[in-house]
The first five atom37 places (N, CA, C, CB, O) and aatype in JSON, in Angstrom:
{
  "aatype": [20, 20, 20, 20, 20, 20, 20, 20, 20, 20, 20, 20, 20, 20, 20, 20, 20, 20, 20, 20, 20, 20, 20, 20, 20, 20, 20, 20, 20, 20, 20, 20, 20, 20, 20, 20, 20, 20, 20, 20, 20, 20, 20, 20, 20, 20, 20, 20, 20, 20, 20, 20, 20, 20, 20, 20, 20, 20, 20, 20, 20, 20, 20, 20, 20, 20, 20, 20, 20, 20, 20, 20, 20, 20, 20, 20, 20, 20, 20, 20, 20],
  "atom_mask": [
    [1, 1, 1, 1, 1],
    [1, 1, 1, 1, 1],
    [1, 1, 1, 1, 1],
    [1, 1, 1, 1, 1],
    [1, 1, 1, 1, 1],
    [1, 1, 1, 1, 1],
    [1, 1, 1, 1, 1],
    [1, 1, 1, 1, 1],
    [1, 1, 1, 1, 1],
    [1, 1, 1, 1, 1],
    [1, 1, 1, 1, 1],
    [1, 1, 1, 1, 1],
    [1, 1, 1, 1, 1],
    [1, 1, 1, 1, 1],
    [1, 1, 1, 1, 1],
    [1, 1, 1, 1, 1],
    [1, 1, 1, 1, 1],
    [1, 1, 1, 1, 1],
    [1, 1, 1, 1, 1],
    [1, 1, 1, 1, 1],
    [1, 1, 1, 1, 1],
    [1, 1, 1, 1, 1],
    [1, 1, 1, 1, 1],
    [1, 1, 1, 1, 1],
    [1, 1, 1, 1, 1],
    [1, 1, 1, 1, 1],
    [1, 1, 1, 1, 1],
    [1, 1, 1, 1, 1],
    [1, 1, 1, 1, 1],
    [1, 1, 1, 1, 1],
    [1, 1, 1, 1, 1],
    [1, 1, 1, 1, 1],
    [1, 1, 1, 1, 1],
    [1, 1, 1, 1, 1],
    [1, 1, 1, 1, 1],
    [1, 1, 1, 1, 1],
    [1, 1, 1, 1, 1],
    [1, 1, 1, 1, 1],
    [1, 1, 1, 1, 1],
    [1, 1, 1, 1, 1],
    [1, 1, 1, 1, 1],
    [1, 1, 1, 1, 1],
    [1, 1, 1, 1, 1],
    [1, 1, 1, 1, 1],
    [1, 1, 1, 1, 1],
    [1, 1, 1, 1, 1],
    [1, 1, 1, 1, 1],
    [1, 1, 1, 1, 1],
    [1, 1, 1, 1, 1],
    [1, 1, 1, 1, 1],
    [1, 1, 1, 1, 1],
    [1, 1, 1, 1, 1],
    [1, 1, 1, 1, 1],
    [1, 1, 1, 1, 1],
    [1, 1, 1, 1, 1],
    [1, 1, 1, 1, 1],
    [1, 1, 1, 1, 1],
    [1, 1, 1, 1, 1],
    [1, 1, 1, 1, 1],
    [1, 1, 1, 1, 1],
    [1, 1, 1, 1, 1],
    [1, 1, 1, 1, 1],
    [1, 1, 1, 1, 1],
    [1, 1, 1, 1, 1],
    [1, 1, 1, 1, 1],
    [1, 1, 1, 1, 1],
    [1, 1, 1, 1, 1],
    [1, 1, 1, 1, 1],
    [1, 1, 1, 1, 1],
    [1, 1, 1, 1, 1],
    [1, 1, 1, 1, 1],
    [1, 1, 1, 1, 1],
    [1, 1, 1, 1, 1],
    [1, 1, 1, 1, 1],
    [1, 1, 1, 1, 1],
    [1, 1, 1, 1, 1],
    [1, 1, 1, 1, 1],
    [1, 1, 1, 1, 1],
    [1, 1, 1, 1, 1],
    [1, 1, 1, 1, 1],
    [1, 1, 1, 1, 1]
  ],
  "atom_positions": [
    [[98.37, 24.68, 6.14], [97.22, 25.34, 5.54], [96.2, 25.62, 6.63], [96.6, 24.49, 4.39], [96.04, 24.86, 7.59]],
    [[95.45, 26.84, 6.42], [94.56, 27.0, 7.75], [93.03, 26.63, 7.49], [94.63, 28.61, 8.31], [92.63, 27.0, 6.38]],
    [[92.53, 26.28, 7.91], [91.53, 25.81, 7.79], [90.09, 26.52, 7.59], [91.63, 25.18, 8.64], [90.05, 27.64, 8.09]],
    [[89.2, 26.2, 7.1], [87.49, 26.27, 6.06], [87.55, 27.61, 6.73], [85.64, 24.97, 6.45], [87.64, 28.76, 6.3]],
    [[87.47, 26.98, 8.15], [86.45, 28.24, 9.09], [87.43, 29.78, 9.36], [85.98, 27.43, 11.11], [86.92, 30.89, 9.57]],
    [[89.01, 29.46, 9.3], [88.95, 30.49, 9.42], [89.44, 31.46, 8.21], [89.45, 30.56, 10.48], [89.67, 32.66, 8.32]],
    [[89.6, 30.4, 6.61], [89.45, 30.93, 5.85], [88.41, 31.94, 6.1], [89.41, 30.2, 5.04], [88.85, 33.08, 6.22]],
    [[87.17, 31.8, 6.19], [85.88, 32.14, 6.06], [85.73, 33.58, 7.04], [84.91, 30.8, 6.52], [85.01, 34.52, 6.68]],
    [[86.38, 33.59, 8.09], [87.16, 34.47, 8.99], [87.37, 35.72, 8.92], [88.19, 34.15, 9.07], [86.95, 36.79, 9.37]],
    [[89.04, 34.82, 7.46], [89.51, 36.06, 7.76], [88.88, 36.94, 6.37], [91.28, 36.01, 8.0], [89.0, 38.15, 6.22]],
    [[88.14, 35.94, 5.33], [87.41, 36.78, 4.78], [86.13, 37.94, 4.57], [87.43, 36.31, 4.45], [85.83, 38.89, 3.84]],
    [[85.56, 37.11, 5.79], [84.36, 38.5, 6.5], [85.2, 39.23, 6.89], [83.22, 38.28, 7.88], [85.04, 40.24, 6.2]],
    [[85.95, 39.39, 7.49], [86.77, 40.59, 8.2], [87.1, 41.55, 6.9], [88.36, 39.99, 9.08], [86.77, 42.71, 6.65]],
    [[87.8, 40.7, 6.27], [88.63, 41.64, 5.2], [87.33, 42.62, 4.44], [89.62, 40.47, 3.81], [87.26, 43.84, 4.27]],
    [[86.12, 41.21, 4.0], [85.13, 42.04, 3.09], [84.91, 43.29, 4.19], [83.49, 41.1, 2.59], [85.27, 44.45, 3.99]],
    [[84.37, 42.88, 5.15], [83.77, 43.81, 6.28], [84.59, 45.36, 6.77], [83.74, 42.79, 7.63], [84.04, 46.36, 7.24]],
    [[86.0, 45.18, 6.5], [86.46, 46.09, 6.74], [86.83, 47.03, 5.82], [87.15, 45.8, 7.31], [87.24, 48.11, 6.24]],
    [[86.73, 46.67, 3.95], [86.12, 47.07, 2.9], [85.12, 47.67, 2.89], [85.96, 46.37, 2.28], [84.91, 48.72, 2.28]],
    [[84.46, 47.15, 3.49], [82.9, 47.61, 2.82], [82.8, 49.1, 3.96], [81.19, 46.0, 3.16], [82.59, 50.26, 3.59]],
    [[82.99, 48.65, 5.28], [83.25, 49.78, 6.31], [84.16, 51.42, 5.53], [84.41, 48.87, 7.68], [83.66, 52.5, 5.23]],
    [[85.09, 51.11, 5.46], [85.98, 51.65, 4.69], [85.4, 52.8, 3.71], [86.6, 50.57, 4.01], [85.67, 54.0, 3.67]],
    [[84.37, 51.88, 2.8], [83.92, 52.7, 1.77], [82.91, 53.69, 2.29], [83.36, 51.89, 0.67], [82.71, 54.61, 1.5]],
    [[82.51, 53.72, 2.95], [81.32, 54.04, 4.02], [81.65, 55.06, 4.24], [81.06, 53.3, 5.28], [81.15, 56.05, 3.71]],
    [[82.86, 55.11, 5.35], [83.46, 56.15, 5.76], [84.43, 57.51, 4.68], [84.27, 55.38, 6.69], [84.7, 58.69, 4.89]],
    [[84.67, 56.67, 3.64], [84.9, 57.33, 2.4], [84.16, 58.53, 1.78], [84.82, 56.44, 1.58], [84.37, 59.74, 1.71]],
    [[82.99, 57.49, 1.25], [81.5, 58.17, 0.66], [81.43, 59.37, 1.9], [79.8, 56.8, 0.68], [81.6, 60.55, 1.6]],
    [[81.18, 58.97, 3.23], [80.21, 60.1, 3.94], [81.44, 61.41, 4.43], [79.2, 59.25, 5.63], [81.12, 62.56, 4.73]],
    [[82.68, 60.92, 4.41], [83.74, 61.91, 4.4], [83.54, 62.92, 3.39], [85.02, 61.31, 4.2], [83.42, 64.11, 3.7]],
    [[83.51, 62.35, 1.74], [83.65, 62.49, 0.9], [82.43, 63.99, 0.84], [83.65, 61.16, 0.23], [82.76, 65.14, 0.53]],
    [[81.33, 63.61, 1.15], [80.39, 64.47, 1.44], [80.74, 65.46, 2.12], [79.5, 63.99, 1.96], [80.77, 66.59, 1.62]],
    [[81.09, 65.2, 3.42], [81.19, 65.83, 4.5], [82.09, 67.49, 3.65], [82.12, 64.68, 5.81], [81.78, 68.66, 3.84]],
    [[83.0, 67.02, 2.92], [84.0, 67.98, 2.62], [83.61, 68.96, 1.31], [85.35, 67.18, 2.36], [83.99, 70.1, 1.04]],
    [[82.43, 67.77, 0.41], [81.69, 68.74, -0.74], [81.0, 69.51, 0.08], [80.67, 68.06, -1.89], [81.11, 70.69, -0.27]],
    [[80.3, 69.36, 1.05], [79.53, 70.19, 1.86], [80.23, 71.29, 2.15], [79.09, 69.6, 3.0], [79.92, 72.38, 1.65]],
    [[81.3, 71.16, 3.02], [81.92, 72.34, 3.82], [82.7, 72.88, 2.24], [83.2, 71.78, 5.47], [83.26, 73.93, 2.55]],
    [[82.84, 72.72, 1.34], [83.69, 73.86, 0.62], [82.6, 74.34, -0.4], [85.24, 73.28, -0.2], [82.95, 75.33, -1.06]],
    [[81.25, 73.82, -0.7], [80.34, 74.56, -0.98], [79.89, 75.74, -0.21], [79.53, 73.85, -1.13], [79.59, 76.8, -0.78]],
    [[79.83, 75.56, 1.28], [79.8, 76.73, 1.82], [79.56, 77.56, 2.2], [79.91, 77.01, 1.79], [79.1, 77.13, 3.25]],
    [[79.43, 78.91, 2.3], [80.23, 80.33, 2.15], [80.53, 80.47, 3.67], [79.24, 81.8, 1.44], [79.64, 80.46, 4.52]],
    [[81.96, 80.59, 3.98], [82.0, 80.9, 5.39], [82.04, 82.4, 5.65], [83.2, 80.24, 6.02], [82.58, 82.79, 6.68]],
    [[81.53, 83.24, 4.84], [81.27, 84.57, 5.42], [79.43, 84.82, 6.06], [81.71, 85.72, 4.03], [79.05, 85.66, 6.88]],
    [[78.57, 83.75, 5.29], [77.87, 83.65, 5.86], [77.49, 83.2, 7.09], [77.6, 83.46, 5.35], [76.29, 83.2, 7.37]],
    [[78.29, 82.81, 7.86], [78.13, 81.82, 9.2], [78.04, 82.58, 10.02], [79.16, 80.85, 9.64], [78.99, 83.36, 10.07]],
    [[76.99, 82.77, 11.02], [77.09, 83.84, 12.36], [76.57, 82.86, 13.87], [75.72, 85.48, 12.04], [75.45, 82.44, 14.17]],
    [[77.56, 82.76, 14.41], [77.04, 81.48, 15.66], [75.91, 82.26, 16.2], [78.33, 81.0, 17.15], [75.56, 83.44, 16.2]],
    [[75.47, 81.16, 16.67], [73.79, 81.37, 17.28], [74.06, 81.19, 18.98], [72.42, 79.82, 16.58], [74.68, 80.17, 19.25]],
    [[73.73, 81.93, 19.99], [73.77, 82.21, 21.01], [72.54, 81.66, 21.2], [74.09, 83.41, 21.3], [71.46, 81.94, 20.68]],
    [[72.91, 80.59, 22.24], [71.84, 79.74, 22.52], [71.16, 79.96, 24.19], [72.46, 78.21, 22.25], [69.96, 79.79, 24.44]],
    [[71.99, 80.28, 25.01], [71.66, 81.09, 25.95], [72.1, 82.45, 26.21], [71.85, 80.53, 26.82], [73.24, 82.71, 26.58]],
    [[70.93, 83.55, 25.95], [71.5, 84.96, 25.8], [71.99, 85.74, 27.18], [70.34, 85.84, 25.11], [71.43, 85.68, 28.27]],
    [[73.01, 86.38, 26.9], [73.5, 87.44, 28.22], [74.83, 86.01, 28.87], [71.57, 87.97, 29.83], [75.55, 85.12, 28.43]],
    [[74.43, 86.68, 30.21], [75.36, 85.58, 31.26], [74.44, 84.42, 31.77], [75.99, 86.43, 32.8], [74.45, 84.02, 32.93]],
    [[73.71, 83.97, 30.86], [72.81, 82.7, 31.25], [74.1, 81.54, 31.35], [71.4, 82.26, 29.86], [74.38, 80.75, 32.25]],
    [[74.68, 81.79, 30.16], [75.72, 80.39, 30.28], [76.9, 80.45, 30.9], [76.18, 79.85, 29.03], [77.71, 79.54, 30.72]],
    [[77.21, 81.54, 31.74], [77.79, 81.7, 32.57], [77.33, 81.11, 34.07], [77.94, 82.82, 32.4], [78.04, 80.5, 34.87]],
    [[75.85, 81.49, 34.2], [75.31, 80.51, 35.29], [74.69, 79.74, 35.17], [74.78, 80.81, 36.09], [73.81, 79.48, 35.99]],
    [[74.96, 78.83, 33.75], [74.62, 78.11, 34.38], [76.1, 76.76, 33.91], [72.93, 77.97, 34.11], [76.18, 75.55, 33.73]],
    [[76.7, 77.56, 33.89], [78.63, 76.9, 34.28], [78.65, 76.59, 35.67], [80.18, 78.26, 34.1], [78.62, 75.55, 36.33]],
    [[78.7, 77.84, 35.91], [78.49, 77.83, 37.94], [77.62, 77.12, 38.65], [78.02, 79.15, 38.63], [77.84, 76.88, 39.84]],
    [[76.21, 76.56, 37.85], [75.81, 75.6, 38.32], [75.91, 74.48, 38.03], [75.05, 75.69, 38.44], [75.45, 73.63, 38.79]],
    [[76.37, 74.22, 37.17], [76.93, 72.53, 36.79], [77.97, 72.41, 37.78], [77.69, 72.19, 35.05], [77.82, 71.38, 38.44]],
    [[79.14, 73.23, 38.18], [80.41, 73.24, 38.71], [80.03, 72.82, 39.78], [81.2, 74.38, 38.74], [80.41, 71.77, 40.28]],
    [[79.02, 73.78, 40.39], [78.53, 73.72, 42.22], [77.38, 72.07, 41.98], [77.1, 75.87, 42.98], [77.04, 71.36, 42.92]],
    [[77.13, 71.91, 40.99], [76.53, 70.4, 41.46], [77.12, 69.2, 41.66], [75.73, 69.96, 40.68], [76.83, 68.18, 42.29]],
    [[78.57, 69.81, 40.54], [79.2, 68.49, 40.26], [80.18, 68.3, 41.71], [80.17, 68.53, 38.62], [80.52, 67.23, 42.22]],
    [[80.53, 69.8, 42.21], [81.48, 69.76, 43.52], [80.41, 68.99, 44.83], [82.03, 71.7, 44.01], [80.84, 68.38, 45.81]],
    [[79.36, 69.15, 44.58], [78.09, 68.78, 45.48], [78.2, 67.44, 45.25], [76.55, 69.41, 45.08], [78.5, 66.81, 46.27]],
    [[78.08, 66.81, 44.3], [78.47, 65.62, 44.24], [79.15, 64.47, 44.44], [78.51, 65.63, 43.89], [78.95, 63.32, 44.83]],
    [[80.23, 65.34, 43.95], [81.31, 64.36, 43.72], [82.47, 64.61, 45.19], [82.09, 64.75, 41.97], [83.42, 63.88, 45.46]],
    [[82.0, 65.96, 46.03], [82.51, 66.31, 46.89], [83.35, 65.17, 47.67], [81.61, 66.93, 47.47], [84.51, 64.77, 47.52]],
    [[82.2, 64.76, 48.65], [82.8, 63.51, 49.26], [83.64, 62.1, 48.82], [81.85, 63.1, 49.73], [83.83, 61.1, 49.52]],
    [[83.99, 62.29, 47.69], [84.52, 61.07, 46.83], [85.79, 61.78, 46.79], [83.75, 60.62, 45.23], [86.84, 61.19, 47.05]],
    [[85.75, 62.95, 46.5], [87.33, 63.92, 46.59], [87.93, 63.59, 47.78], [87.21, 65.72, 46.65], [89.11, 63.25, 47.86]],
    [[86.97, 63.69, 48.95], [87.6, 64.06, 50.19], [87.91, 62.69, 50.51], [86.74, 64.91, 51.3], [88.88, 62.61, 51.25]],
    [[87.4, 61.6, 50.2], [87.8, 59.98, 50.35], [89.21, 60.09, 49.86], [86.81, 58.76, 49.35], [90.28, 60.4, 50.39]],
    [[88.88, 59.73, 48.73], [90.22, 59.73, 47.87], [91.66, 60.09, 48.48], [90.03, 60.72, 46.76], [92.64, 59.4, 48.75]],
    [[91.33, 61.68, 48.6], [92.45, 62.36, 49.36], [93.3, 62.25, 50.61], [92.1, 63.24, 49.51], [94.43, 62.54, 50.99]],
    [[91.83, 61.53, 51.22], [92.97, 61.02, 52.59], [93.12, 59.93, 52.32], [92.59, 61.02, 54.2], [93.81, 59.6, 53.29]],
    [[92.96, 58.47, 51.36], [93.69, 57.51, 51.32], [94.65, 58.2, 50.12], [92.89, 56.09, 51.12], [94.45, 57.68, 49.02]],
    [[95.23, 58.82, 50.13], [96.48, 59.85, 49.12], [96.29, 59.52, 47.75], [98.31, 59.51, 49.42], [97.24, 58.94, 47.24]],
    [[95.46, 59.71, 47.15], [95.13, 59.55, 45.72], [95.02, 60.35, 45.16], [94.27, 59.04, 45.37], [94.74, 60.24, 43.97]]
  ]
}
């Protein structure tokens, strides 16, 4: 027989992973009355940076992150990684 404590154990767990469970249920549950209420003809994405803004600023994340992380490449590479 296993004993008090981990009776006690494995019953928080179990309640706990119940109660979790329902949680994720309920707010799923929502999630999906939401999206089939709807109308997906109404939906028009919103352009959050207009023109080729988010084009540069791709090219500048890219050129910071190569700026960066540059010398860690070039480590790497000559111990053959």
């Amino acid at each position: 027989m296993i004993s008090i404590l981990a009776q006690e154990r494995l019953l928080g767990a179990t309640l706990g992973a119940a109660f979790t469970g329902g949680i994720v249920f309920y707010q799923r549950r929502g999630i999906h009355r939401s999206l089939r209420e709807c109308d997906s003809t109404s939906y028009e994405p919103i352009e959050i940076f207009p023109g080729n803004a988010s084009l540069d600023l791709a090219h500048a994340w890219n050129k910071t992150v190569d700026l960066t992380l540059g010398q860690v490449v070039k480590f790497l590479s000559s111990r053959g990684w």
